[in-house]
DOZA-401750 format. One record per residue: residue number from 1; residue in one letter; x, y, z of N, C-alpha, C in turn. Coordinates in steps of 0.001 Angstrom, whole numbers. Layout:
// DOZA-401750
seba_tifi_n_px_n_py_n_pz_ca_px_ca_py_ca_pz_c_px_c_py_c_pz
NUM_A_X_Y_Z_X_Y_Z_X_Y_Z $
...
***
This chain:
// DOZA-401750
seba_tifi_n_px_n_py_n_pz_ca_px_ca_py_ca_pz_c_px_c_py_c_pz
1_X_160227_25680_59743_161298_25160_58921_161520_23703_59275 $
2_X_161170_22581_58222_161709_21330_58474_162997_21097_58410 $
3_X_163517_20097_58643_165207_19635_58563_164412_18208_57142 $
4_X_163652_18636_55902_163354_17939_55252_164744_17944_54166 $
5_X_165072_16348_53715_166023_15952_52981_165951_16603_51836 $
6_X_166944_17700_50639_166133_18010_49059_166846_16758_48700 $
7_X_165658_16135_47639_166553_15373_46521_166931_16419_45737 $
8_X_168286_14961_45331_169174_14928_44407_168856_15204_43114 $
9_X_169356_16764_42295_168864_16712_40818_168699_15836_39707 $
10_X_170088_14970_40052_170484_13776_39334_170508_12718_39707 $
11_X_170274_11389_39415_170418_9915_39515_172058_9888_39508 $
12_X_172308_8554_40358_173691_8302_39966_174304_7740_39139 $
13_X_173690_7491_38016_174265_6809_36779_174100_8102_35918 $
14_X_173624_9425_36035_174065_10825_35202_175185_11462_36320 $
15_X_175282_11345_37129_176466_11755_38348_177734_11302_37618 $
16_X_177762_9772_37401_178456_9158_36820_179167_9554_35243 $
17_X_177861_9863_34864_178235_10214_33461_178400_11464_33066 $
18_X_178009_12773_34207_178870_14367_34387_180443_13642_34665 $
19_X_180565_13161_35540_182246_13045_36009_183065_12168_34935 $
20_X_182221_11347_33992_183132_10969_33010_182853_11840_32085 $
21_X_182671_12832_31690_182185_14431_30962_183570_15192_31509 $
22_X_183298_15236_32619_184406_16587_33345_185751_15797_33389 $
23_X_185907_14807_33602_187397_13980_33875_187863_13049_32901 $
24_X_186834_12656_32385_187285_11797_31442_187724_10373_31903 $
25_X_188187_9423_31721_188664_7709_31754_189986_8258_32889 $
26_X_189372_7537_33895_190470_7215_35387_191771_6793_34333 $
27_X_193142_6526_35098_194597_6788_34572_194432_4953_34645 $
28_X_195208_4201_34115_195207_2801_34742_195772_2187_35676 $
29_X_195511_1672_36315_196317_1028_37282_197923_494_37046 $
30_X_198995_570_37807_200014_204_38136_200146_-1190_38338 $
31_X_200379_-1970_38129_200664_-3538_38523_202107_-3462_39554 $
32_X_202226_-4292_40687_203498_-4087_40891_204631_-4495_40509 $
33_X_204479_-5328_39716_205976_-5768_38813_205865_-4994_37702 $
34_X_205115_-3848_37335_205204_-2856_36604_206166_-1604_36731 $
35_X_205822_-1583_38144_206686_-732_39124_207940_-412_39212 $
36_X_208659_819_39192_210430_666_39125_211026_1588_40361 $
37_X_211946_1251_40859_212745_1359_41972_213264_2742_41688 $
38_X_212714_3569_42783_212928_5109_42681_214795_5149_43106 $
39_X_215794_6011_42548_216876_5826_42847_216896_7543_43000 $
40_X_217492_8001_43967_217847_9479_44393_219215_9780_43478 $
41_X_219026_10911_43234_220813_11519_42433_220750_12742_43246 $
42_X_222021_12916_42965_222752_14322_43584_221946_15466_43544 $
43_X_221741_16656_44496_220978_17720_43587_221477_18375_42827 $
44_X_220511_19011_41793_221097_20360_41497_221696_21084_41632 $
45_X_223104_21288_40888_223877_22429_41220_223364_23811_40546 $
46_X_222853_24992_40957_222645_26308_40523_223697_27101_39465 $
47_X_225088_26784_40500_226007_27559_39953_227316_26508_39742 $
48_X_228055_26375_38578_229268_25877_38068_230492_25752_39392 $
49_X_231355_24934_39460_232678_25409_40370_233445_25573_39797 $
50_X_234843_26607_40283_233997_27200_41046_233141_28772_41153 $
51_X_232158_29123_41762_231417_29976_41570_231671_31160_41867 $
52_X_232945_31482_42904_234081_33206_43058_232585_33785_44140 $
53_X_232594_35189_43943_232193_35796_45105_230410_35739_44150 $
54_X_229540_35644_45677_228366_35786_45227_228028_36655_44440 $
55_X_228411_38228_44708_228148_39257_44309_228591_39764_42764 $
56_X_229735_39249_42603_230302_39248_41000_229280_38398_40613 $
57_X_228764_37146_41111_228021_36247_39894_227090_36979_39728 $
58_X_226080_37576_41203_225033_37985_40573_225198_39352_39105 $
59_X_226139_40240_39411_226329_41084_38233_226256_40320_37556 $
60_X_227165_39659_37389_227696_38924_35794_226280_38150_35412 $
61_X_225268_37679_35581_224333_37200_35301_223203_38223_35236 $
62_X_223106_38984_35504_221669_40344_35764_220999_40304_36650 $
63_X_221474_39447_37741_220441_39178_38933_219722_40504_39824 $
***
């Protein structure tokens, strides 16, 4: 048994042109004055206030 190299089925300009087949056109680049300033908000509230005993909500909802 050699440790002989197999070639490659494909050239890399059909490599190239399977992955623009399977993926299609890369997304475009971002510029950074394109860019906008991520701002955090409050989370999610689940339940209204106020929300009374866990156990009534879950009835009252079908939980």
């Amino acid at each position: 048994m050699g440790n002989e190299m197999a070639e490659s089925p494909f050239s890399e300009e059909e490599y190239a042109f399977l992955r623009h087949v399977r993926f299609g056109e890369p997304p475009k680049l971002v510029r950074p004055e394109e860019r906008v300033e991520l701002t955090e908000t409050d989370p999610r509230r689940d339940r209204p206030e106020p929300a009374g005993d866990s156990t009534r909500w879950e009835l009252r909802n079908g939980a």
